[in-house]
C-alpha positions as a Python dict, from the first residue, in 0.01 Angstrom:
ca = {
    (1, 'X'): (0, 0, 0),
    (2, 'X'): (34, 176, -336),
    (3, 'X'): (-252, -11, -489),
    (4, 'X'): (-460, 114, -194),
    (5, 'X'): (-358, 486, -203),
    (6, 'X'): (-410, 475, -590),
    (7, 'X'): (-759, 340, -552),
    (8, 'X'): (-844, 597, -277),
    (9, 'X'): (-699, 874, -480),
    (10, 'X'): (-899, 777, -784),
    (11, 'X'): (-1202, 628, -658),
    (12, 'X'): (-1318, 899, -352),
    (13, 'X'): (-1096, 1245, -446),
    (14, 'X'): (-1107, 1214, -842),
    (15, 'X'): (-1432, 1035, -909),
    (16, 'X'): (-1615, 1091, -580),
    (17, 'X'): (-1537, 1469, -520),
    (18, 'X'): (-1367, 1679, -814),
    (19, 'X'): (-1598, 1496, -1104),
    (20, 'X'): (-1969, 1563, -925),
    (21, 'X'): (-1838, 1901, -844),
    (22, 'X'): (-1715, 1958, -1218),
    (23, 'X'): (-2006, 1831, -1367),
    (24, 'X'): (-2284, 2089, -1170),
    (25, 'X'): (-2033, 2330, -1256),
    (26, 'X'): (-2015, 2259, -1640),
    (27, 'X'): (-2374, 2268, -1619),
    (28, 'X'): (-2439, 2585, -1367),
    (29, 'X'): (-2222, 2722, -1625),
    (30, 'X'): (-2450, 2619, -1983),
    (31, 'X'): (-2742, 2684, -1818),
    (32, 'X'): (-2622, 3095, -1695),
    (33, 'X'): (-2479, 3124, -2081),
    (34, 'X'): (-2822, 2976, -2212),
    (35, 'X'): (-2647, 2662, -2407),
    (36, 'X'): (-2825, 2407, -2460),
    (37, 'X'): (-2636, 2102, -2386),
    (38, 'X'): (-2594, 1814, -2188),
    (39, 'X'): (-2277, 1645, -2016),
    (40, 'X'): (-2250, 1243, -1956),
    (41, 'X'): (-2084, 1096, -1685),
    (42, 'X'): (-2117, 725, -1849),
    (43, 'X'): (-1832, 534, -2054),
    (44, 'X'): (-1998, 571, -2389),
    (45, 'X'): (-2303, 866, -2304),
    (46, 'X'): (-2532, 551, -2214),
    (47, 'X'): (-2703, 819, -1921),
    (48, 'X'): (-2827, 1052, -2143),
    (49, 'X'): (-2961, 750, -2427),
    (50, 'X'): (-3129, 613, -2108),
    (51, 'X'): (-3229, 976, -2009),
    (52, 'X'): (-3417, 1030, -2331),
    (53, 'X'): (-3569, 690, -2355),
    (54, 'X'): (-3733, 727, -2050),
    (55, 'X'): (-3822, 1074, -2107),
    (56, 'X'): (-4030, 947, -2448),
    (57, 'X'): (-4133, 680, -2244),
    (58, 'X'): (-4326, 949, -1990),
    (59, 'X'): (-4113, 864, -1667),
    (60, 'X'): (-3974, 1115, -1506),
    (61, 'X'): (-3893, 967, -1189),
    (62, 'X'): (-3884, 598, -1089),
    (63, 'X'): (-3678, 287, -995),
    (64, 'X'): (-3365, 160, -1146),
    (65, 'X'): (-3158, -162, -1083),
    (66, 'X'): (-2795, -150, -1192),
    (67, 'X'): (-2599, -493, -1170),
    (68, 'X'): (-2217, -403, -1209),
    (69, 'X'): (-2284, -77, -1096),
    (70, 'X'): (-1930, -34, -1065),
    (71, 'X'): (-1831, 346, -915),
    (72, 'X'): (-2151, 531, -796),
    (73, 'X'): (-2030, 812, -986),
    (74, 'X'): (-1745, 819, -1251),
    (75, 'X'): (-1876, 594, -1560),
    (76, 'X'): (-2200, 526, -1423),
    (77, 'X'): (-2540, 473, -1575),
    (78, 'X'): (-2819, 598, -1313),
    (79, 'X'): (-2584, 890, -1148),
    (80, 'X'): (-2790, 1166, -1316),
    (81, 'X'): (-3084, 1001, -1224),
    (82, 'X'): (-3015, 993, -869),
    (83, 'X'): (-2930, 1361, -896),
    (84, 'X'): (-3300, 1417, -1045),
    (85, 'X'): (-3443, 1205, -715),
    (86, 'X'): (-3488, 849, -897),
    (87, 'X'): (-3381, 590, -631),
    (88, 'X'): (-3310, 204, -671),
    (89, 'X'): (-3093, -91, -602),
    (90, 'X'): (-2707, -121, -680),
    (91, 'X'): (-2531, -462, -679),
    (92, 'X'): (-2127, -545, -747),
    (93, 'X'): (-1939, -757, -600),
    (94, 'X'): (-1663, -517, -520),
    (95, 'X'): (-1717, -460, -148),
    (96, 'X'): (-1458, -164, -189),
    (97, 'X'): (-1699, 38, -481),
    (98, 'X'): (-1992, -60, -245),
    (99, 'X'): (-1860, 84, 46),
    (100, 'X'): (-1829, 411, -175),
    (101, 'X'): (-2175, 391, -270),
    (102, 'X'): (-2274, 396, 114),
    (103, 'X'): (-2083, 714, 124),
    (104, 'X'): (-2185, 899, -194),
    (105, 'X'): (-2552, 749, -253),
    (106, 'X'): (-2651, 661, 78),
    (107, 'X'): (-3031, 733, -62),
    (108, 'X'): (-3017, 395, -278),
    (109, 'X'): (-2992, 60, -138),
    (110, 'X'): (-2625, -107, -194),
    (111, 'X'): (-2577, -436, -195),
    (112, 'X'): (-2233, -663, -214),
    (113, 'X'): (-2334, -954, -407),
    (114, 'X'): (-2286, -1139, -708),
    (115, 'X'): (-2555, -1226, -944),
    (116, 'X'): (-2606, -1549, -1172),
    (117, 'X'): (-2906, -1769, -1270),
    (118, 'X'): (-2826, -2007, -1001),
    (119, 'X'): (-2627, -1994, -663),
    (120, 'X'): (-2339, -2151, -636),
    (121, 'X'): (-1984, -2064, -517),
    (122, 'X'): (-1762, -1884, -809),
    (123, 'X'): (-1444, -1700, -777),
    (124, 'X'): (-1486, -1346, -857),
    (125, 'X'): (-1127, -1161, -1017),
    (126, 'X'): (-1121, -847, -920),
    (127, 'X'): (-918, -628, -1178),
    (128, 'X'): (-635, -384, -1105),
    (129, 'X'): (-902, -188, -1334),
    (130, 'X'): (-1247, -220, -1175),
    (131, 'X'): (-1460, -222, -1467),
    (132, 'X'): (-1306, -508, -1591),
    (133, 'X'): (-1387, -761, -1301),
    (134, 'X'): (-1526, -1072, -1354),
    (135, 'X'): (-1649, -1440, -1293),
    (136, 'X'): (-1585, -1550, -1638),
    (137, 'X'): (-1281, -1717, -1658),
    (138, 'X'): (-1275, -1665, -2047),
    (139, 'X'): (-1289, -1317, -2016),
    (140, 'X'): (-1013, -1297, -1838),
    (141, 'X'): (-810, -1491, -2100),
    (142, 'X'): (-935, -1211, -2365),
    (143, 'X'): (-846, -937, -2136),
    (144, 'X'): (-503, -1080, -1992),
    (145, 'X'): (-441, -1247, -1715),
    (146, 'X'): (-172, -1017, -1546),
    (147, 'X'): (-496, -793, -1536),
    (148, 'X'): (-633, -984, -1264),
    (149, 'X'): (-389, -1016, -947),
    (150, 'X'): (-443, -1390, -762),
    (151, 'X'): (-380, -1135, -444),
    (152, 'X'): (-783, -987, -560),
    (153, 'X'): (-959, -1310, -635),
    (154, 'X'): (-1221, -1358, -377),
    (155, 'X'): (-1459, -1639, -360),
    (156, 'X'): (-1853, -1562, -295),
    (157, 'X'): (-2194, -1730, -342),
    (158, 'X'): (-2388, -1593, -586),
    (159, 'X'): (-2774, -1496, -590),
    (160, 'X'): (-3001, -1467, -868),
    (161, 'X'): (-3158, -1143, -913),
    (162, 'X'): (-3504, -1284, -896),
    (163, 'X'): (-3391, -1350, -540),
    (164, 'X'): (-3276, -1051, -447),
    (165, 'X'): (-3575, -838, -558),
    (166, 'X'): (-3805, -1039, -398),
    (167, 'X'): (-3594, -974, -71),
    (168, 'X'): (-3588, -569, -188),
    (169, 'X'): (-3812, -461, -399),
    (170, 'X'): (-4179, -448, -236),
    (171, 'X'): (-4522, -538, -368),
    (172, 'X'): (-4592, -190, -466),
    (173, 'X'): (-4258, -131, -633),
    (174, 'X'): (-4272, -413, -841),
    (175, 'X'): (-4296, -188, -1202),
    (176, 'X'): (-3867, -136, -1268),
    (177, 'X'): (-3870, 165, -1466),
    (178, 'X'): (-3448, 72, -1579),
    (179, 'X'): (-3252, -252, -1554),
    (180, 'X'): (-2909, -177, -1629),
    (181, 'X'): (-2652, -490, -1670),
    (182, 'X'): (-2280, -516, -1712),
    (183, 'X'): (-2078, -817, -1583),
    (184, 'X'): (-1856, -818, -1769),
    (185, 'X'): (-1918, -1145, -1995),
    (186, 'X'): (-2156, -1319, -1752),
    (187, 'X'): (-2469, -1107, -1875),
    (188, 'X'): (-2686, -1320, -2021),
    (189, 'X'): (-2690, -1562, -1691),
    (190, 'X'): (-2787, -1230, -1491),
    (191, 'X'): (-3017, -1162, -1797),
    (192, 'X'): (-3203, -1529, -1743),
    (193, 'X'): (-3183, -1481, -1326),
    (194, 'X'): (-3482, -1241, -1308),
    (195, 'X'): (-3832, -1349, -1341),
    (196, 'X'): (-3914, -1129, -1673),
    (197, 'X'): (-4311, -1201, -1597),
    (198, 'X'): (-4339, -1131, -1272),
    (199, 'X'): (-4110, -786, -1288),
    (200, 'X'): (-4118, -640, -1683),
    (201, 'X'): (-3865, -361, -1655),
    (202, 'X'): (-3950, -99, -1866),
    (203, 'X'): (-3581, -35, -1994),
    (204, 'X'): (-3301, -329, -2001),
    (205, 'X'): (-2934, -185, -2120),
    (206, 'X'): (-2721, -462, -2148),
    (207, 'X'): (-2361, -574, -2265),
    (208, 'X'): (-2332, -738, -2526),
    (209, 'X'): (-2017, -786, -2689),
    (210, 'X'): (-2064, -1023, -2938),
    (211, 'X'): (-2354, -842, -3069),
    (212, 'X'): (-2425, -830, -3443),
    (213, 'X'): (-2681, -698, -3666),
    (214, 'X'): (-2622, -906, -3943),
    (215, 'X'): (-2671, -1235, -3733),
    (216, 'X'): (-2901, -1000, -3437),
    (217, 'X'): (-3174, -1343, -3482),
    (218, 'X'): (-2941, -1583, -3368),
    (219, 'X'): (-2805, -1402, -3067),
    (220, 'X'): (-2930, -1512, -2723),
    (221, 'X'): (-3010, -1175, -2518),
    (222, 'X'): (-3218, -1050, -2867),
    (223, 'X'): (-3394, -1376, -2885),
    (224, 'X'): (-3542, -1394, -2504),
    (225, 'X'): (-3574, -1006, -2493),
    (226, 'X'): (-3823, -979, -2785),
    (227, 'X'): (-3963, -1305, -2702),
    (228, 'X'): (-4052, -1173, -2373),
    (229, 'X'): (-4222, -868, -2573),
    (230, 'X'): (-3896, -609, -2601),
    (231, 'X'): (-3828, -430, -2881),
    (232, 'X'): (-3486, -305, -2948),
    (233, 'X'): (-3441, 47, -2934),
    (234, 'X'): (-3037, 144, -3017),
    (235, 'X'): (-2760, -31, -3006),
    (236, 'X'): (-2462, 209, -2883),
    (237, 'X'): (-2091, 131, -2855),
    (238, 'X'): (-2103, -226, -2696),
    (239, 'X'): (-2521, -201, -2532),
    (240, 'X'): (-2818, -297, -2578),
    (241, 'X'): (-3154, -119, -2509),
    (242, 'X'): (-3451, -309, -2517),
    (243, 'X'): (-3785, -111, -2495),
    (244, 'X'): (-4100, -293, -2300),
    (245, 'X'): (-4376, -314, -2564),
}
């Protein structure tokens, strides 16, 4: 009962209501002085790195896919975006931060799933803090297991994303303008689930923890991403962004 009122408290009054209302205030507010700046809604600014790739990039509006899109407004990657008319396709497999994209970004499609490079039936922990959920059972050893209630685990089949776009995304939309991913840990299977041939986003950010510069060859999501013609742009806090050649 607690755990539910804390969730609605946070999730639809604090994040869904007072933050979008403080942040076109903030701005209303540097705009009417004439200062220049610019206010990010994402964990570590990754909205406004994204903002001015795409803006150097020429795109101005488009379509974005965000897998772990998490809350559709507090930490999130492609809120801004939405507020500037982009529209696109958000996936988690919280049903409960789905349900609140239905209510605050009814415009996009929102979508309850979980995403791997096969299907197959997985349990999916669901963390007392939401950004931390996962499939990866060795993530939740690094994180703590007491993180991770047995009352939240839910089992689900997953989809690849290949899948899912085909299903969404039609013939004419087929140029992704951003491809956002954070799964916590289970990235690079999401990574390898979409057909990068047949859809060639123009920006991918993704997690990647064990990300090094020194050893940047040998690591997995740089190898297939500049094999497959990406070039990496920055590397910020914990993500990735690879640039489309």
């Amino acid at each position: 009962m607690f755990r539910n009122l804390y969730s609605f408290y946070s999730n639809t009054i604090i994040k869904g209501i007072i933050l979008p209302f403080y942040y076109r205030l903030l701005r209303a507010s540097f705009k009417m002085f004439g200062v220049f700046a610019k206010v990010s809604l994402s964990q570590a600014s990754e909205d406004l790195i994204i903002d001015l790739i795409l803006k150097n990039g020429k795109r101005s509006k488009g379509i974005f896919i965000d897998v772990g899109c998490n809350h559709p407004i507090g930490y999130n990657n492609t809120y801004l975006l939405y507020l500037r008319g982009w529209r696109g396709i958000n996936i988690d497999g919280n049903e409960k931060l789905i349900e609140l994209y239905s209510k605050f970004r009814n415009a996009d499609t929102n979508l309850n799933y979980l995403i791997s490079n096969k299907e197959e039936e997985v349990v999916f922990n669901i963390s007392r803090h939401d950004m931390i959920s996962t499939i990866e059972s060795s993530h939740m050893d690094t994180l703590g297991e007491e993180n991770f209630p047995e009352s939240q685990r839910v089992k689900m089949t997953t989809r690849t994303l290949n899948a899912v776009l085909n299903q969404y995304i039609t013939k004419s939309d087929t140029q992704i303008d951003l491809l956002c991913i954070d799964v916590e840990g289970h990235d690079f299977e999401v990574l390898t689930s979409i057909d990068l041939d047949q859809y060639q986003p123009y920006l991918i950010v993704i997690e990647m923890l064990d990300f090094s510069f020194n050893e940047c060859l040998n690591h997995r999501v740089y190898k297939l991403l500049t094999e497959k013609g990406y070039t990496l742009s920055h590397f910020v806090f914990c993500n990735g962004y690879f640039v489309k050649n």
